[in-house]
MOPAC internal coordinates of N, CA, C and O (Angstrom, degrees):
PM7 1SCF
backbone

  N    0.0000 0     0.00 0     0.00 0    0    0    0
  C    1.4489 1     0.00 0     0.00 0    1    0    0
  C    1.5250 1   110.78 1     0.00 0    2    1    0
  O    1.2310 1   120.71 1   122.97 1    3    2    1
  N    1.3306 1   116.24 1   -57.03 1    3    2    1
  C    1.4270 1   119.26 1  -173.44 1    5    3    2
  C    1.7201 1   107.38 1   -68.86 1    6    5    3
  O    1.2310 1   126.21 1   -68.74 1    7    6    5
  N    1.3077 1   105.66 1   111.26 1    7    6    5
  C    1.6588 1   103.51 1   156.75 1    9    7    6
  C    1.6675 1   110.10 1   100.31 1   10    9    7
  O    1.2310 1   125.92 1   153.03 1   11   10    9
  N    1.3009 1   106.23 1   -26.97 1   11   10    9
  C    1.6871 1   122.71 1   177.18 1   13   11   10
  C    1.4765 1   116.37 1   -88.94 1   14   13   11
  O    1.2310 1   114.46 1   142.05 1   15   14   13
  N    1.3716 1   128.10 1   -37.95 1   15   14   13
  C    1.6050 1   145.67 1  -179.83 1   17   15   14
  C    1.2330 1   121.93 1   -89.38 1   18   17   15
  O    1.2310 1   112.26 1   -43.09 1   19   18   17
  N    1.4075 1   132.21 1   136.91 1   19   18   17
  C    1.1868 1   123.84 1   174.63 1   21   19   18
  C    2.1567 1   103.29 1   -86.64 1   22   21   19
  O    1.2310 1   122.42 1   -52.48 1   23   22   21
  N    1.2912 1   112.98 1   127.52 1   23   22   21
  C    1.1571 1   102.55 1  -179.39 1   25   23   22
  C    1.3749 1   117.26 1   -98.42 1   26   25   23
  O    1.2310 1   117.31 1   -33.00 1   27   26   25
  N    1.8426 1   122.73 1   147.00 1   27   26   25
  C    1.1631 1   128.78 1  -130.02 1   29   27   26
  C    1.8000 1    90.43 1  -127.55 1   30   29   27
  O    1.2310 1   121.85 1   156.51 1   31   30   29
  N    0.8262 1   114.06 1   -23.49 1   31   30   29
  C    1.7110 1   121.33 1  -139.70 1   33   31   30
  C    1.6839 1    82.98 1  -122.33 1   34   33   31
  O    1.2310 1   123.51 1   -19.28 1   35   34   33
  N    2.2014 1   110.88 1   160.72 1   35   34   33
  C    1.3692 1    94.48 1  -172.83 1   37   35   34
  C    1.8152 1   102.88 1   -92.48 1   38   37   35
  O    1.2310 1   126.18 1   174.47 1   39   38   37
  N    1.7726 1   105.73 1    -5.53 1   39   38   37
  C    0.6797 1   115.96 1   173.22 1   41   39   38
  C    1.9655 1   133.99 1   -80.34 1   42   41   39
  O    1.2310 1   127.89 1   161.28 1   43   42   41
  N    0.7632 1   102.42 1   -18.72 1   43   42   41
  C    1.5549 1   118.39 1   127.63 1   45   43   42
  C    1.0244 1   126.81 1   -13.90 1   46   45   43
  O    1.2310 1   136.08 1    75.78 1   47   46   45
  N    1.7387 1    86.47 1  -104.22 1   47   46   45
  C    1.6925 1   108.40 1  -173.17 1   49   47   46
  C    1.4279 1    91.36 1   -52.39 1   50   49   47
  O    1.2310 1    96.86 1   168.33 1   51   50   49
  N    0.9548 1   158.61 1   -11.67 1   51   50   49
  C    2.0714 1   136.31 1  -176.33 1   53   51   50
  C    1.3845 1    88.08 1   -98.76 1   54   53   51
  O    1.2310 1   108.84 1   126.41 1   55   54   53
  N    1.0912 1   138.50 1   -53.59 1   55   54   53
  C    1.3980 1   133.20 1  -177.35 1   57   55   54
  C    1.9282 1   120.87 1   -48.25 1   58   57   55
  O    1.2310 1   127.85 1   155.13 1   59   58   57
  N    1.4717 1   102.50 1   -24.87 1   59   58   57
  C    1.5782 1   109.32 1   174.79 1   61   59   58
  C    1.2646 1   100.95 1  -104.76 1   62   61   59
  O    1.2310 1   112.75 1   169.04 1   63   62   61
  N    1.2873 1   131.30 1   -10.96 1   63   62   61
  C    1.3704 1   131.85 1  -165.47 1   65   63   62
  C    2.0165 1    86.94 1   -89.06 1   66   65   63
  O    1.2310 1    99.76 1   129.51 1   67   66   65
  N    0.8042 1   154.17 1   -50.49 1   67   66   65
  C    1.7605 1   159.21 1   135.13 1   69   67   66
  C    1.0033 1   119.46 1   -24.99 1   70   69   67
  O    1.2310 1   112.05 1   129.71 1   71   70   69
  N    1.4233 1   132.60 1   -50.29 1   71   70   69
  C    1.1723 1   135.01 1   176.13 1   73   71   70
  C    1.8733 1   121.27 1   -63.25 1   74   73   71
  O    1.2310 1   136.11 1   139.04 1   75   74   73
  N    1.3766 1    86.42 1   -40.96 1   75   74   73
  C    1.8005 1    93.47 1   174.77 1   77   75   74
  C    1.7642 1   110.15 1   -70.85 1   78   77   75
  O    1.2310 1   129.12 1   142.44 1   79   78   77
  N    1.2317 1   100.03 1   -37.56 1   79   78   77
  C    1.4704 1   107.78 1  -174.31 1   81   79   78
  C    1.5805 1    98.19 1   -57.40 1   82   81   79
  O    1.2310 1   113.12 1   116.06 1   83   82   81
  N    1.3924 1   130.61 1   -63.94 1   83   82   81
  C    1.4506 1   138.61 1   166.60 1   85   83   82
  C    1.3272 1   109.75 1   -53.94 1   86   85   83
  O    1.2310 1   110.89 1   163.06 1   87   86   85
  N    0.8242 1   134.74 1   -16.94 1   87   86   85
  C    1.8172 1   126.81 1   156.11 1   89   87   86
  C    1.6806 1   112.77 1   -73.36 1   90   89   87
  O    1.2310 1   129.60 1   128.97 1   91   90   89
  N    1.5038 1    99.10 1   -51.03 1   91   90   89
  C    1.7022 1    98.14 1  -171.93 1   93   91   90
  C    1.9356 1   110.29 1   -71.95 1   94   93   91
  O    1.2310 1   126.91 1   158.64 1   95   94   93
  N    1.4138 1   104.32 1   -21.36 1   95   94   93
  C    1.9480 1   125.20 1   168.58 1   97   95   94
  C    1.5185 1    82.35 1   -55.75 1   98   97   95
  O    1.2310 1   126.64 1   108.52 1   99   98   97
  N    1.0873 1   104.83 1   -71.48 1   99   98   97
  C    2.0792 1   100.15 1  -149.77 1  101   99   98
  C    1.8191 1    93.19 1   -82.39 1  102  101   99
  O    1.2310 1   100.73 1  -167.52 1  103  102  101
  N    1.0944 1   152.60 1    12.48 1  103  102  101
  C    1.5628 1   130.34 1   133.68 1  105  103  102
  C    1.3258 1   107.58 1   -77.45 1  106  105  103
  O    1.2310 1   110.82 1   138.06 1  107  106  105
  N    1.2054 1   134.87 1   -41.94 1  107  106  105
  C    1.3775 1   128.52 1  -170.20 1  109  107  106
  C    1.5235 1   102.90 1   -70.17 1  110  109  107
  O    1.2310 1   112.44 1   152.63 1  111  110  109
  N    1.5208 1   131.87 1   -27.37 1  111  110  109
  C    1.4549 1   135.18 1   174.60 1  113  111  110
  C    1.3569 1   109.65 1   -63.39 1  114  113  111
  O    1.2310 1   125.19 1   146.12 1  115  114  113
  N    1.4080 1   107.64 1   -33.88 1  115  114  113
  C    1.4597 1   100.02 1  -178.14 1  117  115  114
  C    1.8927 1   123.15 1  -104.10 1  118  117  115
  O    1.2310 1   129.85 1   179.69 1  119  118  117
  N    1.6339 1    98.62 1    -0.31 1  119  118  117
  C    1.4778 1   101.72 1   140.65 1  121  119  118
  C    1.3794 1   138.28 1   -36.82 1  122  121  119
  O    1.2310 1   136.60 1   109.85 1  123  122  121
  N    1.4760 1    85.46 1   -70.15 1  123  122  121
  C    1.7839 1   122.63 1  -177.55 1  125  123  122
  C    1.3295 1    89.70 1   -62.54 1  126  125  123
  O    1.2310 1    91.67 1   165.55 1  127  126  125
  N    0.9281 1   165.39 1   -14.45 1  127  126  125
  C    1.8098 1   155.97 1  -168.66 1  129  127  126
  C    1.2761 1   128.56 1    67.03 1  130  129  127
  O    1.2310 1   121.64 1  -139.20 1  131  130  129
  N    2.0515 1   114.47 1    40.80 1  131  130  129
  C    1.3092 1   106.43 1   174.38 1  133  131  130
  C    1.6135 1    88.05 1   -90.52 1  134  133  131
  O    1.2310 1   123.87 1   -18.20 1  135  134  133
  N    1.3449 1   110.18 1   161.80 1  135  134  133
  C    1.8108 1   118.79 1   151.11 1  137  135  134
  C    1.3163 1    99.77 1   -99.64 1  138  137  135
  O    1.2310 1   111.11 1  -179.18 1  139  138  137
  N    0.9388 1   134.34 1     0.82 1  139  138  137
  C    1.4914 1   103.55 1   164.34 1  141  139  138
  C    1.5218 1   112.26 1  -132.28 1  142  141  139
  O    1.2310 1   106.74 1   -55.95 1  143  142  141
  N    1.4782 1   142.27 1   124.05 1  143  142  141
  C    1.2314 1   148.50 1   -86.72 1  145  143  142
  C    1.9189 1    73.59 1  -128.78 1  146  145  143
  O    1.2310 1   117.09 1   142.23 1  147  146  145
  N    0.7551 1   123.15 1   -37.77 1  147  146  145
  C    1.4255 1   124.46 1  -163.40 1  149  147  146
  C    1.7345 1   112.58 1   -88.57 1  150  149  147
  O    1.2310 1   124.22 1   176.40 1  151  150  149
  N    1.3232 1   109.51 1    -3.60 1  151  150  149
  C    1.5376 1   121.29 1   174.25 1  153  151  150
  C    1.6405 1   114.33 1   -84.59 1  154  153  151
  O    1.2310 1   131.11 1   163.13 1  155  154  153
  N    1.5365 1    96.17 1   -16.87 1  155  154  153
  C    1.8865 1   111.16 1   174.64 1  157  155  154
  C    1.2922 1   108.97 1   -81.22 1  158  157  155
  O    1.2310 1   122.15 1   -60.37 1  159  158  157
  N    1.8101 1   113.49 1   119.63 1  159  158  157
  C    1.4874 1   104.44 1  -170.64 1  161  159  158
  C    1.8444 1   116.66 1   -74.98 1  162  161  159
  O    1.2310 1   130.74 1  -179.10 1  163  162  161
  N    1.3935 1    96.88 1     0.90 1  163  162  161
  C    1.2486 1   108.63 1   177.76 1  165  163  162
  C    1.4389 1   117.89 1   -74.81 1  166  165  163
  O    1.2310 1   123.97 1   124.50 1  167  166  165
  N    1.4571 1   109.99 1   -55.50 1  167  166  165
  C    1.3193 1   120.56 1   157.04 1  169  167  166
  C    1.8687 1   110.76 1   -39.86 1  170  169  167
  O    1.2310 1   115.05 1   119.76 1  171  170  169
  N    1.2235 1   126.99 1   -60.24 1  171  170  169
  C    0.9993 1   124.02 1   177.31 1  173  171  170
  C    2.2234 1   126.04 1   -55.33 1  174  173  171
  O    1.2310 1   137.50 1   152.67 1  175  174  173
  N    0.9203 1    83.71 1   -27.33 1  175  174  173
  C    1.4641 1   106.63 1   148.97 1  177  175  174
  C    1.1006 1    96.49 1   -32.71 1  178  177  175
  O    1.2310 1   135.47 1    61.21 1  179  178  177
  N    1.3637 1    87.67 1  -118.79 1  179  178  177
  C    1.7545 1   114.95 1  -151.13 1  181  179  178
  C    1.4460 1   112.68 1   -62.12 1  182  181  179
  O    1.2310 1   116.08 1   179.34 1  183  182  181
  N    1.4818 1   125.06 1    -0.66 1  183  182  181
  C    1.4513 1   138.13 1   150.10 1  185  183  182
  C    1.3272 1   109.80 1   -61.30 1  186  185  183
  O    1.2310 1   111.62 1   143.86 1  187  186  185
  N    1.5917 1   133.39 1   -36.14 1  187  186  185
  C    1.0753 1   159.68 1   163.95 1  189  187  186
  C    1.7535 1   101.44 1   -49.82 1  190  189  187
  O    1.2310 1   118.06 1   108.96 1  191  190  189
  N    1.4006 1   121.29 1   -71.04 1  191  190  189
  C    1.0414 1   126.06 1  -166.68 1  193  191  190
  C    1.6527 1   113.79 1   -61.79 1  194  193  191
  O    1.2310 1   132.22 1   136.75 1  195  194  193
  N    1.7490 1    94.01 1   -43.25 1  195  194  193
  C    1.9488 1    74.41 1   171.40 1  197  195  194
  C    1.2451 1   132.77 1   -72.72 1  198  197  195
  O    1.2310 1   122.32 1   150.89 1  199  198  197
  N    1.5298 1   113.16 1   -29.11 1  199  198  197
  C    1.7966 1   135.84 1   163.46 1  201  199  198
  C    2.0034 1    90.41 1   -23.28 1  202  201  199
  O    1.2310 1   125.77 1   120.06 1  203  202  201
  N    1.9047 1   106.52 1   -59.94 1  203  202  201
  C    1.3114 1    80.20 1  -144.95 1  205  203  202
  C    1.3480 1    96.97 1   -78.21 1  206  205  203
  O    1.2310 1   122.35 1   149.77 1  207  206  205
  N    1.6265 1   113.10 1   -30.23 1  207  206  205
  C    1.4204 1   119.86 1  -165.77 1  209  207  206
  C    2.1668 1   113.35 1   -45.67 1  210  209  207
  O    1.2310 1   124.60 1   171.84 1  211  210  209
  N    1.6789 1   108.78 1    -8.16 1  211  210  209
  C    1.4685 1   104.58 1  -168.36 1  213  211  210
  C    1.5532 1    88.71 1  -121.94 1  214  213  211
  O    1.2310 1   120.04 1  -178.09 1  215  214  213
  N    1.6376 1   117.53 1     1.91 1  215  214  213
  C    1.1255 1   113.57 1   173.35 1  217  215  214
  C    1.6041 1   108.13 1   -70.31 1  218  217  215
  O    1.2310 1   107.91 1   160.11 1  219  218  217
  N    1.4235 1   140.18 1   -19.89 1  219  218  217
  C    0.7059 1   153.89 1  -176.50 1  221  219  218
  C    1.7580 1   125.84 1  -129.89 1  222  221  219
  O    1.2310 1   124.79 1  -168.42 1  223  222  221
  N    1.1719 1   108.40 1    11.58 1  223  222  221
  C    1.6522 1   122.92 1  -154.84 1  225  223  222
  C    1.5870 1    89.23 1  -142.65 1  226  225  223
  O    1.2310 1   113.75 1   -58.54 1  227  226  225
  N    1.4620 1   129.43 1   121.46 1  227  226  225
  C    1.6342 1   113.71 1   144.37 1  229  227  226
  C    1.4215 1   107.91 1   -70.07 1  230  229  227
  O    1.2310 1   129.07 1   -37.01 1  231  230  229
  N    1.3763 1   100.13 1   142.99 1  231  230  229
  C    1.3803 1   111.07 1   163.88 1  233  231  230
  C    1.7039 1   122.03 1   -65.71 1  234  233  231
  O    1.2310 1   120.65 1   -26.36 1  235  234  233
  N    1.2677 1   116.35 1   153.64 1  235  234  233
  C    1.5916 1   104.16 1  -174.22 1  237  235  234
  C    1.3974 1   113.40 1   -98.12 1  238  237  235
  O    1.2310 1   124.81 1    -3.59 1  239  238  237
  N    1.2024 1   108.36 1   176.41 1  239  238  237
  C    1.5482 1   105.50 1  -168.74 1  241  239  238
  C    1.3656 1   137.39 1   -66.18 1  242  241  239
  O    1.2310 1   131.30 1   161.63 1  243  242  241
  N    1.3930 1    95.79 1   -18.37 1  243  242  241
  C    1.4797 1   121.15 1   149.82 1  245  243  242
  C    1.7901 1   127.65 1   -41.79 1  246  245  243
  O    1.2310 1   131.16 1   122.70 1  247  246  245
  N    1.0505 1    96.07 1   -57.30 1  247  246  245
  C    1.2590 1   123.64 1  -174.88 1  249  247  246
  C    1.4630 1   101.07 1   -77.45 1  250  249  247
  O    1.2310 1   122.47 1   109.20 1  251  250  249
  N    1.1481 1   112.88 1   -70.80 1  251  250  249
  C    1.4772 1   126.01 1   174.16 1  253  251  250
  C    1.9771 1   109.62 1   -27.06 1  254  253  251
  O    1.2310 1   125.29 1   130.31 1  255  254  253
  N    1.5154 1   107.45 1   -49.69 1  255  254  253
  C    1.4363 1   111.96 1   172.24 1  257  255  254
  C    1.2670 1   118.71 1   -65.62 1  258  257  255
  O    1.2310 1   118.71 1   145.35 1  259  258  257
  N    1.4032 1   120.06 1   -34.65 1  259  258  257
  C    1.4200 1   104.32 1  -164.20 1  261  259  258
  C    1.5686 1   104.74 1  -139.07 1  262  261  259
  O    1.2310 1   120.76 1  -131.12 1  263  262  261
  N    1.4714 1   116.16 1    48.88 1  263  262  261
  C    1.7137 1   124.10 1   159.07 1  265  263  262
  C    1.3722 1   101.92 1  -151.63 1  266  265  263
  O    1.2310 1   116.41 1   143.17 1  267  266  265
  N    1.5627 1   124.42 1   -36.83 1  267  266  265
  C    1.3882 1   107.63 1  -174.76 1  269  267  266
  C    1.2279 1   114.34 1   -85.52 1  270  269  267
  O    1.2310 1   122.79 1   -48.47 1  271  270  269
  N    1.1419 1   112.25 1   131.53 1  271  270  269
  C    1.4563 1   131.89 1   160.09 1  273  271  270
  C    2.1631 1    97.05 1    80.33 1  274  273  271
  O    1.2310 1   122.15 1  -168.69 1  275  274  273
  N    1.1277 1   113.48 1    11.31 1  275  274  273
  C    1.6251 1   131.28 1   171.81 1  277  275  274
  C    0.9882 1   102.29 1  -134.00 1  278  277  275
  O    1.2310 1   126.82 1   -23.36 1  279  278  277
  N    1.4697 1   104.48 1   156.64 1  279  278  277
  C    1.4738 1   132.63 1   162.67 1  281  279  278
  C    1.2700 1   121.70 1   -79.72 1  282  281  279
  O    1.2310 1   118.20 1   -65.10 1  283  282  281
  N    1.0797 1   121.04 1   114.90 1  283  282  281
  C    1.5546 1   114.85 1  -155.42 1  285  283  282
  C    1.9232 1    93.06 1  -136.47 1  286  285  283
  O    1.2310 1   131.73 1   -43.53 1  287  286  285
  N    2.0285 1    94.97 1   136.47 1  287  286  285
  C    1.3537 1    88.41 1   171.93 1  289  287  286
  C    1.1185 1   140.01 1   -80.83 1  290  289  287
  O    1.2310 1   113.24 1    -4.52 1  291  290  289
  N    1.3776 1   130.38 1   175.48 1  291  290  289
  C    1.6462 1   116.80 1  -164.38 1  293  291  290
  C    1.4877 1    95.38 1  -144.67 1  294  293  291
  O    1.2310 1   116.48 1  -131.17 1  295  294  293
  N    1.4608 1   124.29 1    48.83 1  295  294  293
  C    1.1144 1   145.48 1   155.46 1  297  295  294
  C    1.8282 1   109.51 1   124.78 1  298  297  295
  O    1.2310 1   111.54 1    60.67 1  299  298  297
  N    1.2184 1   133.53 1  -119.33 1  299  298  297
  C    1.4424 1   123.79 1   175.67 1  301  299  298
  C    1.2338 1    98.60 1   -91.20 1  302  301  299
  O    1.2310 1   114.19 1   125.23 1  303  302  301
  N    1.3881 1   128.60 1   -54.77 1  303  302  301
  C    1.6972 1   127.57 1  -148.62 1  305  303  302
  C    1.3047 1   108.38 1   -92.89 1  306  305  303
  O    1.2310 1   112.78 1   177.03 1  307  306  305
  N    1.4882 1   131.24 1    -2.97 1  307  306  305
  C    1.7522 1   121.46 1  -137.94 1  309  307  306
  C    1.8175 1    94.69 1  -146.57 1  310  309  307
  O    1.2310 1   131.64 1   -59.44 1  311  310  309
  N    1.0191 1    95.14 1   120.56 1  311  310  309
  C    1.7556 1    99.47 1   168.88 1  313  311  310
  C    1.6848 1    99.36 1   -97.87 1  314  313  311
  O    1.2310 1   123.99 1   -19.55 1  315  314  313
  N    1.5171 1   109.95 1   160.45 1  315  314  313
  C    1.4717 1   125.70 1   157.58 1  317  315  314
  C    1.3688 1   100.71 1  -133.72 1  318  317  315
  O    1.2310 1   128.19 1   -27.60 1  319  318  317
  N    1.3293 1   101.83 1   152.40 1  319  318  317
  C    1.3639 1   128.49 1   160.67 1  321  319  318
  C    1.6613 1   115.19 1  -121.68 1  322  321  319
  O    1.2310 1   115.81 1   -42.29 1  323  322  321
  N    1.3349 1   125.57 1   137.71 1  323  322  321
  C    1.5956 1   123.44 1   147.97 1  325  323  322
  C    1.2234 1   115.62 1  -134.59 1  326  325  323
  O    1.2310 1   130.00 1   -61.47 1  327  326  325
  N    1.3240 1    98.32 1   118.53 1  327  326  325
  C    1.6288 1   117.59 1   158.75 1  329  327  326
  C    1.1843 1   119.62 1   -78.22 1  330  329  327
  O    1.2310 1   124.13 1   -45.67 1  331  330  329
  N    1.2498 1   109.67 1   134.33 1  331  330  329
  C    1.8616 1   131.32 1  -166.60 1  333  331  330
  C    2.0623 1    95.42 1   -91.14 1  334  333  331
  O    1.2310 1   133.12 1   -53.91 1  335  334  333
  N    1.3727 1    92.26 1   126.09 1  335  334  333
  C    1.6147 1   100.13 1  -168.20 1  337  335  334
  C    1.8089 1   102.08 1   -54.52 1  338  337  335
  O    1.2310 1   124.60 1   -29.31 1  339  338  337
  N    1.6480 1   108.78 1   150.69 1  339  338  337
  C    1.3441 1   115.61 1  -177.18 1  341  339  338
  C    2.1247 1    92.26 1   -82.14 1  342  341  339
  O    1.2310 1   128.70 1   145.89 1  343  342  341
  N    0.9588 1   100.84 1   -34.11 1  343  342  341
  C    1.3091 1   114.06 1  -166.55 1  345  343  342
  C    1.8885 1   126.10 1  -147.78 1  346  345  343
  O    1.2310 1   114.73 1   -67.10 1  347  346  345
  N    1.1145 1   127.60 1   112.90 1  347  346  345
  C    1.3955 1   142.66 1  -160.54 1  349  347  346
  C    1.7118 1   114.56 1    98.11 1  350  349  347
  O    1.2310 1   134.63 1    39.89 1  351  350  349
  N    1.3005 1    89.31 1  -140.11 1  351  350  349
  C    1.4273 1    96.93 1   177.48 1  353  351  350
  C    1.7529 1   135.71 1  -101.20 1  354  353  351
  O    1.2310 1   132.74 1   141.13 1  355  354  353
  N    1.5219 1    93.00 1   -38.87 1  355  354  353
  C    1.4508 1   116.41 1   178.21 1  357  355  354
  C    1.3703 1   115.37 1  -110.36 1  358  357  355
  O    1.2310 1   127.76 1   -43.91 1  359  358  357
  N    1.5924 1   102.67 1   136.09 1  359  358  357
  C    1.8781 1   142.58 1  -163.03 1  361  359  358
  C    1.0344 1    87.19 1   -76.28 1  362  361  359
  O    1.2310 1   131.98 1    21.06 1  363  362  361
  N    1.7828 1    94.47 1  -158.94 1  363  362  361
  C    1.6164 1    94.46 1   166.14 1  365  363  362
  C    1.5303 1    88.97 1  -171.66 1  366  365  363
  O    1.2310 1   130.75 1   -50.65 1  367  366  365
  N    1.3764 1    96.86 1   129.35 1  367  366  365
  C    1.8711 1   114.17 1   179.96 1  369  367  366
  C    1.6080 1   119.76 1   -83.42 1  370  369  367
  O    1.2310 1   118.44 1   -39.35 1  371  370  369
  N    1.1900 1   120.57 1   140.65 1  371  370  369
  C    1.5141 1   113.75 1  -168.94 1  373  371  370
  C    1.5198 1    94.06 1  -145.71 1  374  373  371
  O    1.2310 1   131.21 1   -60.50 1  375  374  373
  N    1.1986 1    95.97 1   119.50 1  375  374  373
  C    1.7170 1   104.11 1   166.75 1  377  375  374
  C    1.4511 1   130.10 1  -109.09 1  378  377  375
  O    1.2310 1   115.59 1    -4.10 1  379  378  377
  N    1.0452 1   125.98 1   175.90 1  379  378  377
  C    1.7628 1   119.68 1   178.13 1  381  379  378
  C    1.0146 1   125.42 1   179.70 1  382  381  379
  O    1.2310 1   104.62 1   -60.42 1  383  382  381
  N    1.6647 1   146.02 1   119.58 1  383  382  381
  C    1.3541 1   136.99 1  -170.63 1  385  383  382
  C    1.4584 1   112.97 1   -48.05 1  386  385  383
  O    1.2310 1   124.75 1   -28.16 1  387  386  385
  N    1.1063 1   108.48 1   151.84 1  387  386  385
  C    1.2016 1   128.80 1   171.22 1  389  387  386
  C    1.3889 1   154.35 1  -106.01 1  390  389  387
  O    1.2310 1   118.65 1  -166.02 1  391  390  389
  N    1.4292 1   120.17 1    13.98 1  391  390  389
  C    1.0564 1   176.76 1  -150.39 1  393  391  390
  C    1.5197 1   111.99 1   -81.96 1  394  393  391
  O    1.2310 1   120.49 1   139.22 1  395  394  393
  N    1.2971 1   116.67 1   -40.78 1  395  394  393
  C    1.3143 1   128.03 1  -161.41 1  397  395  394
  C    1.5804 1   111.82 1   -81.37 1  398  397  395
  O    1.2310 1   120.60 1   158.98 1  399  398  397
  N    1.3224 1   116.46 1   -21.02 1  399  398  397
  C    1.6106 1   139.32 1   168.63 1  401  399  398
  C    1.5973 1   105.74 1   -62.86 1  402  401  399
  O    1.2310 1   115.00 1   120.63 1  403  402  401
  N    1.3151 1   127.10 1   -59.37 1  403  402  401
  C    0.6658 1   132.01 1  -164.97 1  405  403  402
  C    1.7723 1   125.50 1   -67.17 1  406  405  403
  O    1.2310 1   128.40 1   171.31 1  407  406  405
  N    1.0873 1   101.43 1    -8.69 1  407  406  405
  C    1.4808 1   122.33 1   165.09 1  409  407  406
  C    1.1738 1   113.63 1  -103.70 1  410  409  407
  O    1.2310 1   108.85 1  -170.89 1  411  410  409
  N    1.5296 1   138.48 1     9.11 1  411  410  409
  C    0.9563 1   143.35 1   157.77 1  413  411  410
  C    1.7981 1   110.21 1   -87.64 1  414  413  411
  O    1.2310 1   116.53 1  -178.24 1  415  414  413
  N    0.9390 1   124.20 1     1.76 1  415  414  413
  C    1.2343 1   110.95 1  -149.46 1  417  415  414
  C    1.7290 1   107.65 1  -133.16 1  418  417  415
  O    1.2310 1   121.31 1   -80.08 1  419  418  417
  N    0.8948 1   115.11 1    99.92 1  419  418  417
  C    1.8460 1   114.01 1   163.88 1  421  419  418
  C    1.0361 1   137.95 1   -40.66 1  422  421  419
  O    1.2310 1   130.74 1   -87.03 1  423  422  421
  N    1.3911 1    96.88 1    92.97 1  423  422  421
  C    1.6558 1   114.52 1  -171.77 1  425  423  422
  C    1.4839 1    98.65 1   -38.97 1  426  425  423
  O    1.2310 1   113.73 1   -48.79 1  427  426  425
  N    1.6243 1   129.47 1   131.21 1  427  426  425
  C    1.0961 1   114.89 1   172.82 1  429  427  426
  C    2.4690 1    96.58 1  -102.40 1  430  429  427
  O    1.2310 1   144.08 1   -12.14 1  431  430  429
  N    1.6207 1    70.81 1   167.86 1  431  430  429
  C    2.1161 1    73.02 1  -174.78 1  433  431  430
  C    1.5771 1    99.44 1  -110.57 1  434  433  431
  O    1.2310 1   112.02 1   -28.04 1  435  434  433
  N    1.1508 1   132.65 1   151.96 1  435  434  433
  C    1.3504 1   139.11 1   149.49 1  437  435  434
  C    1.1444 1    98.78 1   -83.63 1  438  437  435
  O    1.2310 1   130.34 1   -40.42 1  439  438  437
  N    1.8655 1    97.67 1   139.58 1  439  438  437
  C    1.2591 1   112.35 1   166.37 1  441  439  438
  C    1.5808 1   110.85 1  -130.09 1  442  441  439
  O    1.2310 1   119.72 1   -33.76 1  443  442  441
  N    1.0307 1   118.14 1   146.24 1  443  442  441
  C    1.9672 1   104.87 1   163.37 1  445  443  442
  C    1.2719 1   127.99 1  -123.46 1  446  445  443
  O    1.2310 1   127.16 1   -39.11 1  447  446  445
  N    1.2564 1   103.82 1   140.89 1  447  446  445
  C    1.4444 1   126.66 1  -144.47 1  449  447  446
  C    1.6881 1   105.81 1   -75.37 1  450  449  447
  O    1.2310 1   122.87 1   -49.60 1  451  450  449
  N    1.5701 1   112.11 1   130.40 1  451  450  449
  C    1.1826 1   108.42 1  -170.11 1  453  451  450
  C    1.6097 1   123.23 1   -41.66 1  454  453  451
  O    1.2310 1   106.09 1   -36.03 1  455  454  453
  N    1.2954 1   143.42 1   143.97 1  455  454  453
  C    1.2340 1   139.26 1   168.00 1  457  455  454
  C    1.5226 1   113.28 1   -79.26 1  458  457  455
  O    1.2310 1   122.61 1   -44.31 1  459  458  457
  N    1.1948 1   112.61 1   135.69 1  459  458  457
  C    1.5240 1   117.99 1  -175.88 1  461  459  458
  C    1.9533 1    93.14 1   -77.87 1  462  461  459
  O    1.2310 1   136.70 1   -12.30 1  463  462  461
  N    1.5548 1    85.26 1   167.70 1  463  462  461
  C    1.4650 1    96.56 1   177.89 1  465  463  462
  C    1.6406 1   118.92 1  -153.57 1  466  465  463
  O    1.2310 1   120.10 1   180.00 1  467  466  465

């Protein structure tokens, strides 16, 4: 959703308008030298701001597919999660680098295949 879609709806656009803000929180967190994206009270912020912004806002279906109750990415390095409150009003957003996959994984190589002659 974030950064790949053109958004259509106004509800949307507020939903990417938060999400970037919590993307550009957690690069600037990892400027500053936390490893973990959620120890930046800045980051915690604007994690803050969408909590309340759906405290009062349904989320759209967009959103709805790919953060609630999933792990959904929040650009290359950064997962989000939101959990929908068991009780009151406000969820609660959890982020975390993402990084750790990627060392799991076998770089594959292109090769091209000799040309006959």
């Amino acid at each position: 959703m974030i950064l790949a879609k053109v958004h259509t709806t106004p509800k949307q656009r507020d939903e990417f308008r938060l999400l970037v803000a919590i993307r550009f929180a957690c690069l600037m967190a990892l400027a500053k030298g936390h490893t973990d994206p959620m120890d930046c009270p800045r980051v915690q912020a604007r994690c803050n701001e969408l909590v309340k912004h759906f405290a009062y806002h349904h989320p759209s279906a967009a959103f709805y597919r790919q953060f609630i109750r999933h792990t959904g990415e929040l650009g290359l390095n950064f997962c989000l999660r939101f959990t929908e409150p068991q009780q009151g009003l406000y969820g609660k957003v959890m982020v975390w680098r993402n990084e750790q996959a990627a060392t799991n994984v076998h770089p594959l190589q292109l090769t091209q295949a000799e040309q006959p002659t």
